[in-house]
C-alpha positions in Angstrom: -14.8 7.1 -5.9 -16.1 10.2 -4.2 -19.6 10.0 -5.6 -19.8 6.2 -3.6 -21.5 5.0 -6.5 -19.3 2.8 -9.1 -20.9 3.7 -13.1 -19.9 2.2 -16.0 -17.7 5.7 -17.3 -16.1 5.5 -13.8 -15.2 2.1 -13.9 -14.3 2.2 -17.7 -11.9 5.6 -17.0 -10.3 3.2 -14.0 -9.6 0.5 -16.8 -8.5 2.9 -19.1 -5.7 4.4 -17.0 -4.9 1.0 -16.0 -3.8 0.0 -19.6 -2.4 3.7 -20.1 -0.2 2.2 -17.0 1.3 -0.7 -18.4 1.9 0.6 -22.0 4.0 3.2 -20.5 5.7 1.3 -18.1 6.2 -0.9 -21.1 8.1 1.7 -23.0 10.1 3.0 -19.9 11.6 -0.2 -19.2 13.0 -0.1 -22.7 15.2 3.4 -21.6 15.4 3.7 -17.5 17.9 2.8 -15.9 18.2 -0.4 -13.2 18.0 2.7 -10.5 15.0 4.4 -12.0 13.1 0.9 -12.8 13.7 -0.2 -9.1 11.2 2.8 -8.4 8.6 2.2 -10.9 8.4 -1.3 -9.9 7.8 -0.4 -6.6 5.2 2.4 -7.8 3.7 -0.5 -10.0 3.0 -2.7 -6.7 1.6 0.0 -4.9 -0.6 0.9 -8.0 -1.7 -3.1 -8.2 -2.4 -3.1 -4.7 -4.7 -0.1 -4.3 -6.7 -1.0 -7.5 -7.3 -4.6 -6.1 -8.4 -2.8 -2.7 -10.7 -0.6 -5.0 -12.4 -3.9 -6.7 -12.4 -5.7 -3.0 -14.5 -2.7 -2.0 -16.9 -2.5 -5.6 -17.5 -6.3 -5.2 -18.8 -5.6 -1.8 -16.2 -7.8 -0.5 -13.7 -5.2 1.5 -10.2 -5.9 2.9 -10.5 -5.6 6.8 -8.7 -2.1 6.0 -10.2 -1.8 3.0 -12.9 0.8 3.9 -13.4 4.1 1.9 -11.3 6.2 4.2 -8.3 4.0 4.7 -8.0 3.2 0.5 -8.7 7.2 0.4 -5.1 7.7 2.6 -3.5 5.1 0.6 -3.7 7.6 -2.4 -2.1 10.2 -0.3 0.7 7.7 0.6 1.2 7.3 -2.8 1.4 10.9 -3.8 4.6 10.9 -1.6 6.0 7.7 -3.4 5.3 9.7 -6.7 6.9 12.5 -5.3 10.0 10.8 -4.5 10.1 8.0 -7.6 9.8 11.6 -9.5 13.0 13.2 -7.4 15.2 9.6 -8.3 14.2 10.1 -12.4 15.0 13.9 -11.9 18.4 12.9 -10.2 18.8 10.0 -12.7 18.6 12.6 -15.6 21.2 15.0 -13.5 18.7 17.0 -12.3 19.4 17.4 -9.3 19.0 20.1 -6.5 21.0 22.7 -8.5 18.4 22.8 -11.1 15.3 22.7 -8.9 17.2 26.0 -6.7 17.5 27.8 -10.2 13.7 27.0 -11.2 12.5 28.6 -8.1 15.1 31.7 -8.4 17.4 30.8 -5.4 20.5 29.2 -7.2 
């Protein structure tokens, strides 16, 4: 995506961790609970959305705030939804704040 020049390896690793996506998610909804699969459902949507933003833009046929920049932010919005889908699993698993403290040496 940086390059601005789609290649048949880029578009194929794209694809690839698409499908790595759903086989996961597949096995995940076999074991997490209602509270955890809330947030990868919602992590799923915002996954869809950005990759159909990304073809939108390949095909040459952009949303109106589908430019380069704006679906380069979306990826940083999305770093904070992993960061927070990660804290419910954590929390989901009781590990909570106590265990984070001790990791870092102040609990």
């Amino acid at each position: 995506m940086h390059k601005g020049v789609v290649t048949p390896e880029a578009h194929e690793s794209v694809e690839e961790a698409r499908r790595d996506h759903h086989s996961v998610l597949a096995e995940a909804q076999m074991v997490a609970s209602a509270t955890v699969l809330v947030e990868l459902d919602g992590m799923t949507t915002a996954l869809s959305e950005i990759y159909r933003r990304i073809m939108c833009l390949e095909e040459g046929n952009p949303d109106p705030d589908g430019s380069f920049n704006e679906i380069r932010m979306d990826f940083a919005r999305l770093w904070e939804r992993w960061e927070a889908m990660r804290a419910v699993m954590r929390a989901d698993l009781g590990l909570g704040s106590t265990a984070e403290a001790q990791a870092r040496g102040t609990g």
